[in-house]
N, C-alpha and C positions, 0 to 999 in steps of 0.2 A: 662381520656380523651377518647370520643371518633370520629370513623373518616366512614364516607358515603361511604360505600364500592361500586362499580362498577358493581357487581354479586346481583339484586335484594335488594338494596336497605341495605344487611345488614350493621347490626352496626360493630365496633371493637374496642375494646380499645387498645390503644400505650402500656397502661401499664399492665398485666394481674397478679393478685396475684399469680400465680402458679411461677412467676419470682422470688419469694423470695428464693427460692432454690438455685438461683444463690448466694443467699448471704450466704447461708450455707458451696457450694461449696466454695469460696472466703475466708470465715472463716476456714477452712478446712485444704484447699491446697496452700492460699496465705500469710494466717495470721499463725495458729497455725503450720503447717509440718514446713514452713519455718523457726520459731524464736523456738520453742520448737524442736525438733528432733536431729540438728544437733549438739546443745551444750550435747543433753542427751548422745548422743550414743560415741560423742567421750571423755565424762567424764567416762564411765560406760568402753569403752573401750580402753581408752587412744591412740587411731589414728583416724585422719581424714580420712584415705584412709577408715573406717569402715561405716563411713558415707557417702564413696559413692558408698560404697556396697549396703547401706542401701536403696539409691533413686535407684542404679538401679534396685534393686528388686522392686521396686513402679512400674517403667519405663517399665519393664518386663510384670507386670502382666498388667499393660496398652495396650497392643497390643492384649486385646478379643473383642476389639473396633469394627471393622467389623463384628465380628461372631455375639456379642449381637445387631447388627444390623440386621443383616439377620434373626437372629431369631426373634427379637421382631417386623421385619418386616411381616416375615411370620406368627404368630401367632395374630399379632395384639394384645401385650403384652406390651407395650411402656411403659404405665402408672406406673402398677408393675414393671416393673424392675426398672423405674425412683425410686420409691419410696425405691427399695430395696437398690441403690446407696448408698442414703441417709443415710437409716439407719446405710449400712456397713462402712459409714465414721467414722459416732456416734460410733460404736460398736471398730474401728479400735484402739479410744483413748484410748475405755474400758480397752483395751488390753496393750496399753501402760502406763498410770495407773497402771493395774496390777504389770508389768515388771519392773514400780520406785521404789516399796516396795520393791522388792527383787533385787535392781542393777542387773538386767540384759536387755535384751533385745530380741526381739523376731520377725524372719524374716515374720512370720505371717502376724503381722501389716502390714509390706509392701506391701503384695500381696493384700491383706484385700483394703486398701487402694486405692492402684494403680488400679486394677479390678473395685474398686467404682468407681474414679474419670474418668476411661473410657469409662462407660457403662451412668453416670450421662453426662458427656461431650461428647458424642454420642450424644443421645436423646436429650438432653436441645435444642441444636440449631436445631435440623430438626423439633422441635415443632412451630417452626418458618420458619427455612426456607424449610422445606420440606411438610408443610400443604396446600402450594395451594392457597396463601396469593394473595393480591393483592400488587403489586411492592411496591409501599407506602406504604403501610400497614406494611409490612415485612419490610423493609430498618426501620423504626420507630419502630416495636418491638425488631429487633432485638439490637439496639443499644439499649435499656430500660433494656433487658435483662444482655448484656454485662457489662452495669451501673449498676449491680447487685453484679456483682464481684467484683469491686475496694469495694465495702460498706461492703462488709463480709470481706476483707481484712483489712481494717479499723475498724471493728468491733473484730476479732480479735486480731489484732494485740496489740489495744487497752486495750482489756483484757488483754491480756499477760503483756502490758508493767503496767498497776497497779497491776495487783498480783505481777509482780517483786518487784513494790513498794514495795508491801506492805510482800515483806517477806514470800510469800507461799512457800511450797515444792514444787518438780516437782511432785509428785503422784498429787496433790491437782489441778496443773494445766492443766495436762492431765485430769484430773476430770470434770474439767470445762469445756476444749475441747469437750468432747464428751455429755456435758447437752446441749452447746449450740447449736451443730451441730444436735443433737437429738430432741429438740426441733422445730427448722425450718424446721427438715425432718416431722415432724406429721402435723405440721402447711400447710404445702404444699399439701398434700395427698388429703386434701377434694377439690384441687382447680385444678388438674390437666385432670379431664375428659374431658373436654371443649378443649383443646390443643391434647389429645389422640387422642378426635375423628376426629380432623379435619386430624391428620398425616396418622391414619389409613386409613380413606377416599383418602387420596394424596393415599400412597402407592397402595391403589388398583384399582384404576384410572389408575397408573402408570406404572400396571404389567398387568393387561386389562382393557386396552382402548375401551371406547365405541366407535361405531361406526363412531361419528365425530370429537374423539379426536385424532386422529393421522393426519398431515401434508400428504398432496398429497403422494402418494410414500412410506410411511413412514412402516415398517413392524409391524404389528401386533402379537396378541396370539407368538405361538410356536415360530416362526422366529424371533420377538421381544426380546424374552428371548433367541436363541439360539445366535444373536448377540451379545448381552450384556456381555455371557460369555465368545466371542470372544473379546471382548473388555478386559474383566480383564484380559484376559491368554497376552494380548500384554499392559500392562497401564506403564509398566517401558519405553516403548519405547515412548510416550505419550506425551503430554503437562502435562495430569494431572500427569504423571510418574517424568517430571521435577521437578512440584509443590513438588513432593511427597520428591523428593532428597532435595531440599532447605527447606523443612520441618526440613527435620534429619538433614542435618547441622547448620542451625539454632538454633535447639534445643540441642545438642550438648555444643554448647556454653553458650546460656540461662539459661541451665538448671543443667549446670554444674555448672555456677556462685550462681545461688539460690539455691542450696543444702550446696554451704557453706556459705551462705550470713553471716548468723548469726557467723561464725567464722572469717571470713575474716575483715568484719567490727573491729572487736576487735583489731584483731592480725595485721593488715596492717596498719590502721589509728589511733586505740588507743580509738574508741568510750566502750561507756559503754554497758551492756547488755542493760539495760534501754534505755538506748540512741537509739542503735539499732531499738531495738520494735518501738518507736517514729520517726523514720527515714522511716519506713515499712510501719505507717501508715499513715504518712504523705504521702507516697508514694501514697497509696490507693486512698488518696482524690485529687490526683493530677489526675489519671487515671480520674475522674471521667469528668472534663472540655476536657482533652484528647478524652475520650472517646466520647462524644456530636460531638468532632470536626471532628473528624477523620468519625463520621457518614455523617454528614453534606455533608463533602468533599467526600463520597463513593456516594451520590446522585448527585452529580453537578459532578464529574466526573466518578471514576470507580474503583471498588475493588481493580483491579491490580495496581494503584495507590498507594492506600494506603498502600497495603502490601509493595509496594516498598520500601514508606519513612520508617515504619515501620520496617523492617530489619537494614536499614542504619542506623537509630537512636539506635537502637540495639548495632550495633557494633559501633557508634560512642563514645554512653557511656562507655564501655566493656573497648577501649581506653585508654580515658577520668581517669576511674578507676585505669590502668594499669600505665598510666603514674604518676599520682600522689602518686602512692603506690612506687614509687622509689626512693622519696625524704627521708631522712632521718628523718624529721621533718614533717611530711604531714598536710597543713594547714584544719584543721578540715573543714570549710567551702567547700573547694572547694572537701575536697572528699566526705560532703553528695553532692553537688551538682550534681558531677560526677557520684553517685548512683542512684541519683533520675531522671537523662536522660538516663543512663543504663535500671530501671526497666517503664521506658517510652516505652521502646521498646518492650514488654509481650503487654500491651493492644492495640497497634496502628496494628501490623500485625493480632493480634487475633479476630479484629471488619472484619477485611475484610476476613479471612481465609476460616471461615464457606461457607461465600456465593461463595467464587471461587473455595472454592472443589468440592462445590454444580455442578456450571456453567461449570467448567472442566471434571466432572469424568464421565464416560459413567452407573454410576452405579445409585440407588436410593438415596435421599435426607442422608437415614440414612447409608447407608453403606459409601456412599461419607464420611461422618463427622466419619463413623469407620476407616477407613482408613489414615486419617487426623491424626487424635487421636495416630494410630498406628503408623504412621510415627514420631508421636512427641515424643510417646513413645519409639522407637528404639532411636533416639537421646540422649534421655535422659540419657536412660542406659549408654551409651558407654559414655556421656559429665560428669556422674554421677561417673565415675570410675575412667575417666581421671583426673578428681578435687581432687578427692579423694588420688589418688596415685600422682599428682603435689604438694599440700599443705603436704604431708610427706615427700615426695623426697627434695623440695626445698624451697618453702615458700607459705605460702597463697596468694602474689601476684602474683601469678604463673595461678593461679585460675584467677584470670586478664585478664592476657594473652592468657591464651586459650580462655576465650569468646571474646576476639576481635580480635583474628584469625578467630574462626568460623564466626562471625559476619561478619566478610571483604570477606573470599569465599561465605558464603551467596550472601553478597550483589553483589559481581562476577557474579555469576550466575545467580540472578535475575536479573543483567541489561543489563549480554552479551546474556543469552540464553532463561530465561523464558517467557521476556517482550517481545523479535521477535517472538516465537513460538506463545504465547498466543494472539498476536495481527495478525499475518499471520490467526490464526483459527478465529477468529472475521470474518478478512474479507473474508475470505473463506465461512462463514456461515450468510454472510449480517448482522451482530451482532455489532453494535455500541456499546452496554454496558456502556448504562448511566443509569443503575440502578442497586443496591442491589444485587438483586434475581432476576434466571431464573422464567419463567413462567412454570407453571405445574409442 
């Protein structure tokens, strides 16, 4: 598809091939870490709390987000490192593979891993939303893009849940992990020039501005940049420093709950592994009409929307989860249901995140989405540890509960203090925000 761009006439497609990488990432980090990881490490090591050692080391190495921003900002490097994400995801299973022949396990992976998935989830969205798009243009790709991830999650997941079937070892389906992921990383390599160059060209627009690109007033060269880093030395104090807090609690919860998904389902409700997988991936294709809507609704009204419902629906499953896992006999039905509005809330605040990190942070498209990244990744750690040491201490529905504690202070702060500040700076800034993506 494509769409009459505003700037001479060019073309753009909605949809660009270099977005299949999202389905690698999705297979990756939604499908394979999610269903495979956490039954490995706590078979290999007989405690859950080892497996939330495990994500926080993911979580940990996730916070080079900003640095691999600056730099492949500054170098004009986007592309390679994009690609190197990839590989190191591929390479991450290699490792795990390895580590099933010999029952063990190996913190490698995790760093391996986690550094992928933050240097890939950096760059992926400022290929969009930090290229200098036009509003439409961008609001349409990037929801194309995000529709990338429920499909690799589904694709995954998918996988896993027929090798279950069918009886593979776990060497064999780390094996697989890392062909598929290796795969769509080569596949994508030849298609992402076209996305580099336009980000490269933003970034440098954006660090020297030509002559008639800055707003009346607005400071140029040296003074331009020495601002900016007035700004990061104060961004806790911020709107986008608020954002930055309901990042991490957020994430916290989120992601404390999907590092034990795959145990909690078993141990709380009584599904089957198989069953599991099949629940995950169901999950995937539900993200996918999700994801369409939640775009739609960021066009007719405004990111900070979405994120809103998005957190709420977060911790309303989180709940939802908690309460049925009390029952003695928990009716199967109603606790996938309660899982599948839980992992509803991952795509509904993540369609909108990108662009209001973008809109809020005083920084560049990609350092904005490093800092994002980072913040999600401090969450994780600490929601990854506390899962980890609740399912030892007391029971995996405990895991429950902490995501829909986080989830309810989340939604706290989003609706007592995020949504007045970010709307005070709208109107401060004549900023209506009915669309996607800032300009420039």
């Amino acid at each position: 598809m494509t769409h009459d761009g505003a700037d001479g006439g060019v073309r753009y497609r909605r949809v660009e091939p270099w977005m299949i990488s999202n389905v690698a990432a999705g297979a990756a980090t939604g499908g394979f870490l999610t269903l495979l990881v956490p039954p490995f490490v706590t078979a290999v090591t007989g405690s859950a709390a080892r497996v939330g050692i495990v994500f926080a080391v993911i979580s940990v190495a996730a916070v080079v987000g900003p640095w691999v921003g600056r730099v492949a900002d500054r170098h004009g490097t986007h592309r390679v490192w994009y690609l190197v994400s990839l590989l190191a995801m591929a390479g991450a299973y290699v490792l795990l593979a390895a580590d099933a022949t010999t029952a063990r396990w190996s913190p490698v992976f995790g760093l391996l891993i986690g550094a992928a998935y933050a240097t890939q989830g950096t760059i992926g969205p400022a290929f969009v939303v930090g290229s200098g798009l036009p509003d439409d243009v961008a609001a349409r790709q990037y929801v194309s893009f995000s529709l990338a991830y429920p499909v690799g999650q589904f694709v995954g997941s998918a996988a896993v849940a027929l090798a279950q079937l069918a009886h593979w070892g776990t060497a064999a389906v780390f094996w697989l992990a890392a062909a598929v992921v290796g795969v769509l990383a080569l596949v994508t390599w030849p298609t992402t020039a076209r996305p580099a160059e336009r980000l490269a060209a933003a970034v440098r627009a954006h660090d020297e501005p030509g002559e008639e690109s800055p707003e009346p007033g607005a400071p140029t060269g040296a003074a331009r940049e020495a601002e900016r880093r007035g700004r990061r030395g104060r961004v806790l104090a911020s709107v986008f420093g608020t954002f930055l807090i309901v990042v991490v609690v957020s994430s916290i919860g989120n992601n404390g709950l999907t590092s034990q998904l795959a145990n909690v389902m078993p141990a709380t409700y009584g599904f089957s592994a198989a069953q599991t997988s099949g629940l995950l991936a169901l999950s995937g294709l539900l993200n996918i009409p999700v994801i369409v809507a939640s775009g739609a609704w960021i066009v007719r009204r405004s990111d900070l929307d979405v994120y809103v419902v998005g957190t709420v629906v977060r911790a309303v499953g989180a709940l939802a989860m908690a309460v049925v896992g009390l029952f003695t006999t928990p009716v199967l039905v109603v606790a996938a249901l309660a899982m599948l509005v839980a992992t509803q809330g991952t795509p509904i605040p993540r369609v909108a995140a990108s662009s209001l990190a973008v809109r809020l942070s005083p920084s560049s498209a990609t350092e904005a989405e490093g800092y994002y990244f980072a913040a999600s990744a401090v969450g994780a750690a600490v929601g990854c540890l506390l899962a980890g040491v609740l399912a030892d201490a007391s029971s995996f529905n405990g895991v429950n509960w902490l995501a829909a504690v986080a989830g309810a202070v989340a939604s706290v702060v989003v609706l007592a203090v995020l949504v007045p500040r970010a709307r005070r700076r709208d109107r401060a800034a004549h900023a209506h925000v009915p669309s996607i993506m800032p300009r420039g």
